[in-house]
N, C-alpha and C positions, 0 to 999 in steps of 0.2 A: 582776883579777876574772875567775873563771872563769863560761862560760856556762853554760847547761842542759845542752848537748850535751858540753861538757866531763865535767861533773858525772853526766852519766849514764855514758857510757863509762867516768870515774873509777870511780863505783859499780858498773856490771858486771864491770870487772877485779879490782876489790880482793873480789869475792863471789868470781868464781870463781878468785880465788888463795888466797880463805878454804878455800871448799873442797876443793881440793886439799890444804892442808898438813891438814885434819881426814879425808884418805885418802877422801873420799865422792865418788863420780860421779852426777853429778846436773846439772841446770842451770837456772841464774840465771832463774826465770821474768818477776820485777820485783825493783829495787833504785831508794831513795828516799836522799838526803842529808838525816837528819834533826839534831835536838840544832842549837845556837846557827848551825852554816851555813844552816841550811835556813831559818830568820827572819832572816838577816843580819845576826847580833846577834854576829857571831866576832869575837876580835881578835888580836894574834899568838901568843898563847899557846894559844889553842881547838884542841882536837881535831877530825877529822873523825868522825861517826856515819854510820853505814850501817845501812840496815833491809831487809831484800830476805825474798823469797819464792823457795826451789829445788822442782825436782822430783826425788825421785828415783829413779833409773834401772832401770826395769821389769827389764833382764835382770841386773844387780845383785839384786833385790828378792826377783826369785824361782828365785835359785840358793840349793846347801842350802851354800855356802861361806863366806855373808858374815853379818855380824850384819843385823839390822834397822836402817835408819837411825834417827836421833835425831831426836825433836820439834824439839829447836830447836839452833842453835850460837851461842858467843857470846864474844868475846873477853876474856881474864882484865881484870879492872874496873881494873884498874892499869898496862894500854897505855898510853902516852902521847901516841902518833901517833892509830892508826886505830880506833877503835871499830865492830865487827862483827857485828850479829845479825840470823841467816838462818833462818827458819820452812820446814820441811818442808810441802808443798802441804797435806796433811791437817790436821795439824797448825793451819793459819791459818786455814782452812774450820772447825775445831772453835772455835775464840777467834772467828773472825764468828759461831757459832752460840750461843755461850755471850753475844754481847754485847760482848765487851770493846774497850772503846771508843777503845784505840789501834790496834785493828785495824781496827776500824771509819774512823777517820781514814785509817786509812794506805789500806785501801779507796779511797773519796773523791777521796783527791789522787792516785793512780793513774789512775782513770778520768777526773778532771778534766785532766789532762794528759796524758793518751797518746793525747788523740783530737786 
């Protein structure tokens, strides 16, 4: 059984090797284990879910060479291993402003554990 501290370092490596292979600089602001590990409810066949929050990178952002980053990134639905999806900072600011209430959870249990 891996701890919290396991499971978070897990989750900040596997963000920012998401981001890497999707060519984006940016970085990991929070990363949550969510989906059947994060209730304890896995068994040997469960995937890991990752939900995280990146920023990204102001001299990226506002050079005339790169595209615009993307609202969101997220692993093809048919991984088997790792499950991946990372909200750009605005992007998760807009879903808490609209309401939506897995942002809103994922909110929540951020603040209730990082203090």
């Amino acid at each position: 059984m891996e701890t919290s501290l396991d499971e978070a370092l897990n989750c900040l490596t596997q963000g920012n090797l998401f981001l890497e292979q999707n060519k984006v600089n940016g970085t990991i602001l929070f990363c949550m284990v969510t989906g059947s590990r994060a209730y304890n409810l896995d068994n040997h066949t469960s995937d890991t879910d990752y939900l995280g929050v990146y920023l990204f990178d102001s001299t990226e952002f506002l050079s005339f060479d790169n595209q615009l980053p993307r609202d969101s990134l997220s692993t093809l639905p048919d991984s088997d291993e790792v499950d991946t999806t990372l909200f750009e900072a605005k992007q998760f600011a807009q879903l808490l402003d609209k309401g939506g209430i897995l942002s809103f959870l994922f909110l929540i249990f951020f603040l209730l554990f990082s203090c």
